[in-house]
C-alpha positions as CSV (number, residue, x, y, z in Angstrom):
1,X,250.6,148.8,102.4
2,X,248.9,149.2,99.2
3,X,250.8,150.1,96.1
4,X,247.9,151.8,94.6
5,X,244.0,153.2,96.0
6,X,242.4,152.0,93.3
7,X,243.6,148.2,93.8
8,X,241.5,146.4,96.8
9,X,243.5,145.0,99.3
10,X,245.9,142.3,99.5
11,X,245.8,139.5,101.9
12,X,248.5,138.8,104.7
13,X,250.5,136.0,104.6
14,X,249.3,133.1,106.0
15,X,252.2,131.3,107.4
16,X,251.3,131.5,111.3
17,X,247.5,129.4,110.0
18,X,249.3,127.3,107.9
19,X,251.5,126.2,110.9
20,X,248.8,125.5,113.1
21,X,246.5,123.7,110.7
22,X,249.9,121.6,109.8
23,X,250.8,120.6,113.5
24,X,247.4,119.1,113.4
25,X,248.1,116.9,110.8
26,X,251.3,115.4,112.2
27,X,251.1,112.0,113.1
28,X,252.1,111.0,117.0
29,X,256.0,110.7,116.8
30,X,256.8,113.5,114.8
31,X,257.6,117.0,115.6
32,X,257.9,120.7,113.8
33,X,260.9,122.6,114.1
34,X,261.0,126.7,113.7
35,X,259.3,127.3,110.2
36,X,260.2,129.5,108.2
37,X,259.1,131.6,104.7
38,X,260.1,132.9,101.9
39,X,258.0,135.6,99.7
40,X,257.5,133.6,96.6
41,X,256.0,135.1,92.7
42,X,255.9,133.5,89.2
43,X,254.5,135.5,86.0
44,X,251.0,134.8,87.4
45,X,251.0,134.2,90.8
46,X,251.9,135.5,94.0
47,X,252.8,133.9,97.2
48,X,255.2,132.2,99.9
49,X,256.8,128.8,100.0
50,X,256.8,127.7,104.0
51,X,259.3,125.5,104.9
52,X,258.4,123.3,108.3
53,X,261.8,120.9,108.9
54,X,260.3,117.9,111.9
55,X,262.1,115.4,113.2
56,X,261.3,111.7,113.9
57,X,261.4,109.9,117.3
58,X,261.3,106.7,115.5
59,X,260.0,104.4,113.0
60,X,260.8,104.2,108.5
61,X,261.4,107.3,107.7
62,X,260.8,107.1,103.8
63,X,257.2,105.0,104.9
64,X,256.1,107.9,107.2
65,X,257.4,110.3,104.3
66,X,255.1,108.7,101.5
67,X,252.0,108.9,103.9
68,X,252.5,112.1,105.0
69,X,252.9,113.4,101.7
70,X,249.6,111.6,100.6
71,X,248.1,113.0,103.5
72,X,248.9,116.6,103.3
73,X,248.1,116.7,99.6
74,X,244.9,114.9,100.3
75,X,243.9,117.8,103.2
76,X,242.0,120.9,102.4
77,X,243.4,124.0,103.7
78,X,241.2,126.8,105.0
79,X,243.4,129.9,104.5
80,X,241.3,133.0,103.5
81,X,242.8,135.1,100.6
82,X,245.2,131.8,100.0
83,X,245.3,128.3,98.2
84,X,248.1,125.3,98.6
85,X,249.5,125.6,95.3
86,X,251.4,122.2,96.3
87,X,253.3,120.4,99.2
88,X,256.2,118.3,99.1
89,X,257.8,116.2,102.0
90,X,261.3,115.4,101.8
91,X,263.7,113.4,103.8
92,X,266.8,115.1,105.0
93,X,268.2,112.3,106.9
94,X,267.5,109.2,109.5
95,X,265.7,111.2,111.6
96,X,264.7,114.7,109.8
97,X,261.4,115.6,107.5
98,X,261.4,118.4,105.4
99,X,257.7,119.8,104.7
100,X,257.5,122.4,102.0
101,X,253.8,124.3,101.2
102,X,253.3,126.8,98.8
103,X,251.3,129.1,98.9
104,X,249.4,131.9,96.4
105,X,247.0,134.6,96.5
106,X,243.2,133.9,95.7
């Protein structure tokens, strides 16, 4: 819904592209959990922060953690209307990943 005519149109969120353009990135051995996101707005900027918890099947959890993160921040996402403001990948145990994306309006 528009808040005014006279401002163009906003663009959805992007969270279900994100998703799929993340589980492409995984590496074998590591899978995404339900995702969720949260509406997300600074003084400038609107957007979403998408939250993507994975788990492990094995391997060093902090080594897989500093190459995804250099991996995600090294990808360029196609998301119309959007850019990845920044990504962050967190380890929230033995075997759990935390990947956090935001996301803001182009």
């Amino acid at each position: 819904m528009r808040w005014s005519p006279a401002q163009p149109r906003r663009p959805g969120c992007p969270h279900r592209r994100l998703r799929h353009l993340l589980l492409g990135e995984l590496p074998v051995g590591l899978a995404a959990g339900a995702s969720t996101f949260r509406p997300w707005a600074s003084a400038s900027f609107v957007g979403a922060r998408h939250i993507f918890p994975c788990t492990l099947a094995a391997g060093d959890g902090e080594a897989i953690r500093r190459a995804l993160h250099d991996r995600l921040n090294a990808t360029e996402w196609t998301l119309p209307g959007h850019v990845v403001a920044d990504v962050v990948v967190e380890c929230c145990g033995p075997n759990a990943l935390q990947i956090e994306i935001l996301t803001v309006e182009d």
